[in-house]
MARZAGU-422315 format. One line per field, with one value per residue (C-alpha): residue in one letter; z, y, x. Coordinates in Angstrom, 1 decimal. Layout:
<pts>
code = [A, ...]
up = [Z, ...]
north = [Y, ...]
east = [X, ...]
</pts>
This chain:
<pts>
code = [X, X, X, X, X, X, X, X, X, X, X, X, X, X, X, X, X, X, X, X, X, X, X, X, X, X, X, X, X, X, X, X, X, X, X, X, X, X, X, X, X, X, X, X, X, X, X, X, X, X, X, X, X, X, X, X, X, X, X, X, X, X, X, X, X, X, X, X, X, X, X, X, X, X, X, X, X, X, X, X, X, X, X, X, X, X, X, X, X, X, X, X, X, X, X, X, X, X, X, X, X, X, X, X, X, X, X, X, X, X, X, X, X, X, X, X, X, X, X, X, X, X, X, X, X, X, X, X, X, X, X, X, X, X, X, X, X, X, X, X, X, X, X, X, X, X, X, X, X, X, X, X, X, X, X, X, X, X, X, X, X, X, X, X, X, X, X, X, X, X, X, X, X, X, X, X, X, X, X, X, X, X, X, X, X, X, X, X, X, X, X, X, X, X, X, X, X, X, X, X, X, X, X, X, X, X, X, X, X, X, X, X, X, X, X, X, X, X, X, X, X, X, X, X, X, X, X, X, X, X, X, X, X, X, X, X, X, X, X, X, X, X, X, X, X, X, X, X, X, X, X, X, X, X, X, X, X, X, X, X, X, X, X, X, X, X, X, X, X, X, X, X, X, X, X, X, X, X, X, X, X, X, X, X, X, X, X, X, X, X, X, X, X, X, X, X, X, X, X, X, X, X, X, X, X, X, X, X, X, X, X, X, X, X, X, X, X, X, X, X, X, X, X, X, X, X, X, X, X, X, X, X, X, X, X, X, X, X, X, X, X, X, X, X, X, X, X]
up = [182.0, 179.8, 176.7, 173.1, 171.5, 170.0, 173.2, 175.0, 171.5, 173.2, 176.0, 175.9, 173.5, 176.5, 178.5, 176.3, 176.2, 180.0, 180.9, 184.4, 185.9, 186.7, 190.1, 189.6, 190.4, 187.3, 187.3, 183.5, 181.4, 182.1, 182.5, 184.7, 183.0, 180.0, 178.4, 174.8, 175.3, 177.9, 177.3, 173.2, 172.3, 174.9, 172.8, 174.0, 172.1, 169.3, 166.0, 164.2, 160.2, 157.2, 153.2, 152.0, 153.7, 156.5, 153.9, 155.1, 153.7, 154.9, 154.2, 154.1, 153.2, 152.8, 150.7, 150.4, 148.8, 151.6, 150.6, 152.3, 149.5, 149.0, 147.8, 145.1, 144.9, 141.9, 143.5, 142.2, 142.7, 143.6, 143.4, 145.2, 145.7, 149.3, 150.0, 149.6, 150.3, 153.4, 154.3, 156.5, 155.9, 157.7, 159.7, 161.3, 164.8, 165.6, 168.4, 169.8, 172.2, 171.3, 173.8, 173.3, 174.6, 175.9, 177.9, 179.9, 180.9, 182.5, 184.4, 186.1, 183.3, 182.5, 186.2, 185.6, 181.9, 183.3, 185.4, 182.1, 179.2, 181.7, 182.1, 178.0, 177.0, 179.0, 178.2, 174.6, 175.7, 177.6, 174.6, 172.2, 175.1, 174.8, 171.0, 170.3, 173.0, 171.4, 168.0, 169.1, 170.3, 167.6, 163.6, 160.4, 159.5, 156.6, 153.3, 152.4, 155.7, 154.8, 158.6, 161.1, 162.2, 162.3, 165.7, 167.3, 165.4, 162.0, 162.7, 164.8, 164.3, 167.7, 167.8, 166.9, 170.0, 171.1, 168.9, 170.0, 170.7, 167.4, 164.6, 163.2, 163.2, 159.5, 157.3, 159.0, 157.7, 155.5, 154.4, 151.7, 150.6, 154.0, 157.0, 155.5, 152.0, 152.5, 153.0, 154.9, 152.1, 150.2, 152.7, 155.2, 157.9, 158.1, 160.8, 165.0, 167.5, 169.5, 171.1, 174.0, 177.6, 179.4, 183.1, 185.3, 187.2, 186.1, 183.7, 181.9, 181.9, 182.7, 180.7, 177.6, 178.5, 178.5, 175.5, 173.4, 175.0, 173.3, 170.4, 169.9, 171.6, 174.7, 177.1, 179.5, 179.4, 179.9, 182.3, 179.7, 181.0, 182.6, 183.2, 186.7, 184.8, 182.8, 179.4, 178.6, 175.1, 175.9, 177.2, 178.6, 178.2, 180.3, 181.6, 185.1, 185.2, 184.4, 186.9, 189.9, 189.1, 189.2, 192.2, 193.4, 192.3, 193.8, 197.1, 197.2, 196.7, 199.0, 195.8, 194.8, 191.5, 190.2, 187.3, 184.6, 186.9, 189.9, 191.9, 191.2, 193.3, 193.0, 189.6, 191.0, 189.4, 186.6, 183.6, 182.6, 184.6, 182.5, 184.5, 184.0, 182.9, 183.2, 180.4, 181.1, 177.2, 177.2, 179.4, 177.2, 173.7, 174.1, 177.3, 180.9, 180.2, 177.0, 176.8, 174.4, 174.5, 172.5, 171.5, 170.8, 168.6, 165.9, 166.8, 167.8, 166.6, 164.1, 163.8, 161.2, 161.7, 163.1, 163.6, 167.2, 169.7, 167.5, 168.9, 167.1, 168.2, 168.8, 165.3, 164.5, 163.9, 160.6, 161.4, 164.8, 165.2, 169.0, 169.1, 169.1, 168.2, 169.3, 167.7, 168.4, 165.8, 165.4, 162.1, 163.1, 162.6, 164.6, 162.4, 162.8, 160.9, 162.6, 163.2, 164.3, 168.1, 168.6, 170.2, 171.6, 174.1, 175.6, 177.6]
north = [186.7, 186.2, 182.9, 183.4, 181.4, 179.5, 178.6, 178.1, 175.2, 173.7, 173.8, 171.8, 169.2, 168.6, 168.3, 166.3, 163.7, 163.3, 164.0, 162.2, 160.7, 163.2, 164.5, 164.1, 162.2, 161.0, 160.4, 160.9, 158.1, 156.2, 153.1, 152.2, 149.3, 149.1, 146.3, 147.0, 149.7, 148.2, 144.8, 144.2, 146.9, 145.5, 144.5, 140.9, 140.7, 143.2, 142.4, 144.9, 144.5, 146.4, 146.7, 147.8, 145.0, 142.0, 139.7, 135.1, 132.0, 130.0, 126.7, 125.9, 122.3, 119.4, 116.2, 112.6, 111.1, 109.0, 104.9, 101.9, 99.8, 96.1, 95.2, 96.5, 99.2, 101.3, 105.3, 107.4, 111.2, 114.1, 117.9, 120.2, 123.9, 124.1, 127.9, 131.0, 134.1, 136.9, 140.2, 142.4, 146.7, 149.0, 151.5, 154.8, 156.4, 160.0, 162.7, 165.8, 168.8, 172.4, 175.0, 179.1, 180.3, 182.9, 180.4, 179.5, 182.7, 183.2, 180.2, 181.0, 181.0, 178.1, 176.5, 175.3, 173.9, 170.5, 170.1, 171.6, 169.5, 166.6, 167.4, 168.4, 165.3, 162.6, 164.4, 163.1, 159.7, 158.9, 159.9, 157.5, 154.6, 155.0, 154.9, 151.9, 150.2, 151.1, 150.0, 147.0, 145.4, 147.0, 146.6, 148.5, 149.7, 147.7, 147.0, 150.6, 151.6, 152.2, 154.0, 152.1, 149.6, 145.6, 144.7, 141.4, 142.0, 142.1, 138.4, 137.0, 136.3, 135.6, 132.8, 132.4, 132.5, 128.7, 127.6, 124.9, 125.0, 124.6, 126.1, 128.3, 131.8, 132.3, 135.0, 138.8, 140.7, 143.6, 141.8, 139.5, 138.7, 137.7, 138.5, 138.8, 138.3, 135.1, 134.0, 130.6, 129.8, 129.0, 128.2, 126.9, 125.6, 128.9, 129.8, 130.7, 128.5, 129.6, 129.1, 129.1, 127.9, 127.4, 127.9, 129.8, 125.9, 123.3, 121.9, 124.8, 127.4, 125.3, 122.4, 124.8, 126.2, 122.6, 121.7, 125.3, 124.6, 121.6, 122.0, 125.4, 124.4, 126.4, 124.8, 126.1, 128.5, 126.8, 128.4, 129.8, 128.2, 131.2, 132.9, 133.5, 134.0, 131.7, 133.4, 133.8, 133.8, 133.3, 135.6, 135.2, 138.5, 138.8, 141.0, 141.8, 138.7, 136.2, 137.8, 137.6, 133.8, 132.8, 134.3, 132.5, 129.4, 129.7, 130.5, 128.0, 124.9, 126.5, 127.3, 123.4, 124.1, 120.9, 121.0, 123.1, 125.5, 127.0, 129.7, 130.9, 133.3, 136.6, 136.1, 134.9, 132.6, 130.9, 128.6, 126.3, 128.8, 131.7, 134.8, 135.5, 139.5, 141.8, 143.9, 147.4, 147.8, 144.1, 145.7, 148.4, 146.8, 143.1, 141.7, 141.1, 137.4, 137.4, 135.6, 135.9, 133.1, 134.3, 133.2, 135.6, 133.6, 133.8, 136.7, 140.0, 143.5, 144.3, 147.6, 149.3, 149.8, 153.2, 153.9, 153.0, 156.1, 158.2, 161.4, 164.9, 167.4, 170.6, 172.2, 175.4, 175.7, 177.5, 181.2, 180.8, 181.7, 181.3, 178.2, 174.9, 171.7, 167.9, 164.6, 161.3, 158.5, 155.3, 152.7, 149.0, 146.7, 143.6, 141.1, 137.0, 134.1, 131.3, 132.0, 128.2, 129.3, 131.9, 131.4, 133.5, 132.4, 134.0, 133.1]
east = [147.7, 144.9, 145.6, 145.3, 142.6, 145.7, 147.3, 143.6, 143.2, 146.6, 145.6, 142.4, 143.9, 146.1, 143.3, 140.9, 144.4, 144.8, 141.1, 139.9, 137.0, 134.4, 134.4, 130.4, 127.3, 125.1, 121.4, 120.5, 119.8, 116.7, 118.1, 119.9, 122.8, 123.9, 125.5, 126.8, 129.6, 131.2, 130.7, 130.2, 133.1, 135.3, 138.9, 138.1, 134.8, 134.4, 136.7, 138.8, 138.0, 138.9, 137.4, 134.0, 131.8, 133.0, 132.6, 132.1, 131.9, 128.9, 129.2, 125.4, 125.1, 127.5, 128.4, 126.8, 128.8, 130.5, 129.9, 130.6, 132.7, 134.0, 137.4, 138.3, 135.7, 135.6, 136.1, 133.6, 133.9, 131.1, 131.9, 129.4, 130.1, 128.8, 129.4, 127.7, 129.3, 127.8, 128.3, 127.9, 127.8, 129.2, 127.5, 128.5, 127.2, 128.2, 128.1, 129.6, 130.1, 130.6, 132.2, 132.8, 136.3, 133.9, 132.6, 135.5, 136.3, 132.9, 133.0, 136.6, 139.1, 141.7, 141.6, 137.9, 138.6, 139.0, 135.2, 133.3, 135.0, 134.6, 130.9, 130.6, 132.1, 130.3, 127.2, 128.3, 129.5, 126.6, 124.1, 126.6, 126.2, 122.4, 121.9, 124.5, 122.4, 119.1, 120.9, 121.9, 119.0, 117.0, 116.7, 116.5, 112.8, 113.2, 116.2, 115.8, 117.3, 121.1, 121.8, 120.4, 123.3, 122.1, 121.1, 119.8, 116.4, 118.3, 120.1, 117.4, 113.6, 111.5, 109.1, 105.6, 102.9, 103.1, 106.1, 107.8, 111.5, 113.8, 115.4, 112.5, 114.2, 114.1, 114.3, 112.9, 109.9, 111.4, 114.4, 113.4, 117.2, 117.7, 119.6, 123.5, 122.3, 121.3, 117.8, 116.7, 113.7, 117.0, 119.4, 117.1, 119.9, 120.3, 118.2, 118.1, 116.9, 114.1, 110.5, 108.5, 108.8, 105.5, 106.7, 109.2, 110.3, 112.3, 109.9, 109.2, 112.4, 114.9, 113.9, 114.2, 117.6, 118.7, 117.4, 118.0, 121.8, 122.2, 120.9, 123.2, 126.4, 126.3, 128.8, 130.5, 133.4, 137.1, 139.2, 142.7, 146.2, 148.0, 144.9, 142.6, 139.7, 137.5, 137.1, 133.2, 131.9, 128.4, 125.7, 122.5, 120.8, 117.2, 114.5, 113.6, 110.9, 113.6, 116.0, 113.1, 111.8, 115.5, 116.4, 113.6, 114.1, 117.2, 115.8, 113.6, 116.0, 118.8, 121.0, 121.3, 119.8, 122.2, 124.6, 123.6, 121.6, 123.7, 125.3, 128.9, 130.0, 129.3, 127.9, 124.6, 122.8, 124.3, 123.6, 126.5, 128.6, 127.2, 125.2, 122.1, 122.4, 119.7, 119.5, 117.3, 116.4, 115.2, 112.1, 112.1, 112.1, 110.4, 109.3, 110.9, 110.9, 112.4, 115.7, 119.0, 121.6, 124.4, 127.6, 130.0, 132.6, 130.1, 127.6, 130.1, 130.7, 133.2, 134.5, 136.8, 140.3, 140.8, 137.0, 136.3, 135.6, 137.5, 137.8, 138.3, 140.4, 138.7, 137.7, 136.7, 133.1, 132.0, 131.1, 131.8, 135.0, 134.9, 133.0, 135.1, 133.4, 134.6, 133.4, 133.5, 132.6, 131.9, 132.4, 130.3, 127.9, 126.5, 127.7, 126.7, 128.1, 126.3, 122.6, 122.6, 124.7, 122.1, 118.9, 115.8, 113.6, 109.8, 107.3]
</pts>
């Protein structure tokens, strides 16, 4: 018995609510990892947030008013308004897949509803997964740009050719209020750390993680009482030539690398315990011996309440009365509050 196009709508939202993984082998995307869907949205790292903007206080300078006194000292008192507000926008990222009632029936009815959405709609999620990757590691062309979400370019300047390591990631070329709203001419702690390393040895790469590790905080993650895991909140996000001189180095010193610099398990080659990850659009986008040290207590993605991955049911499309259409949407931004624990390294 053939469905009515109202029970075949029931029908699919049923399906669309249980859907499986596909019964399919994928070869489309040209890369071939990606890190921020699974990893950046994961409910462990991304933050649900609410209002018109994710709005901080920074807290960009502090008091000197602390004395050494006598006995009977006379207190005097200093009041400094040490905060300036920051916000960050929200941004919205879209897709869909359209079928035609039509179309099932020519492909073997209700019994093969299941293999088509399944193939429709990760031929949506996979095009999402590559533009929030592209988004994230990119930037806005400039302040005009009111789409493009805020990605490690926004919050993070590169250094000069030869800089020396420190905290010289100021403000970003195109965004003369600064990144947040708040610009390091004015501010001018508020910067990233980064520079250049020389060598792929101990003098020249790991020297500098060392150093930028220090100077940004970057210890290593604490194992949580009552659970297995260690909870990580850094990354180290690298290209290929990174990933190849470590392995080496590895190699070459049996895996003793020492403290900082070791093996963990199957995590490869770690720094304070943190992998090494090899990030495909790091190849793309810079170079493969770019590095990212990020911490992602103060460098995450926030996401509004009730606007992550949410998915449409199927909706009529206008003059097609066949047609159904299904979206999936997306309400973020890559949002920083401490430039200071973020660092970016090159060769």
């Amino acid at each position: 018995m053939s469905l009515t196009v109202s029970q075949m709508d029931d029908l699919i939202q049923g399906t669309l609510e249980h859907m499986d993984r596909p019964n399919f082998q994928m070869i489309a995307t040209d890369l071939t990892e990606y890190v921020v869907m699974p990893d950046m949205f994961h409910r462990d790292v991304a933050r649900i947030e609410s209002g018109k903007t994710v709005k901080e206080q920074i807290m960009v300078s502090h008091k000197e008013s602390a004395q050494n006194t006598g006995l009977y000292h006379e207190d005097t008192f200093v009041m400094e308004d040490n905060l300036q507000d920051m916000e960050t926008e929200w941004r919205f990222t879209t897709d869909n897949y359209i079928f035609d009632h039509n179309e099932i029936a020519i492909n073997g009815g209700a019994s093969q509803i299941v293999p088509m959405l399944q193939k429709k709609r990760l031929n949506m999620l996979l095009s999402l997964t590559v533009k929030l990757e592209t988004s994230f590691f990119g930037k806005p062309a400039n302040s005009s740009d009111l789409t493009t979400p805020w990605g490690l370019q926004y919050w993070l300047k590169p250094p000069e050719a030869s800089a020396a390591l420190g905290f010289s990631g100021g403000d970003i070329t195109g965004f003369a209020a600064g990144p947040g709203g708040l610009s390091s001419d004015t501010y001018t702690k508020w910067k990233n750390y980064n520079g250049r390393y020389a060598t792929f040895d101990d003098d020249g790469l790991v020297a500098a993680l060392k150093k930028t590790a220090r100077n940004t905080s970057f210890k290593a993650p604490v194992r949580v009482k009552g659970q297995m895991d260690e909870k990580i909140t850094r990354r180290i996000w690298t290209g290929e030539g990174v990933i190849e001189a470590i392995d080496l180095l590895a190699q070459s010193k049996n895996d003793n690398l020492g403290t900082d610099l070791n093996t963990f398990g199957d995590k490869g080659v770690t720094f304070k315990r943190t992998p090494f990850t090899y990030v495909p659009q790091i190849d793309v986008d810079f170079s493969d011996d770019d590095i990212f040290m990020i911490d992602t207590n103060t460098m995450y993605i926030v996401i509004l309440a009730d606007g992550n991955m949410k998915e449409s049911k199927p909706m009529e499309v206008k003059g097609r009365h066949n047609v159904r259409a299904v979206h999936m949407d997306f309400a973020w931004n890559l949002h920083c509050k401490n430039r200071r624990n973020q660092a970016w390294l090159k060769k």
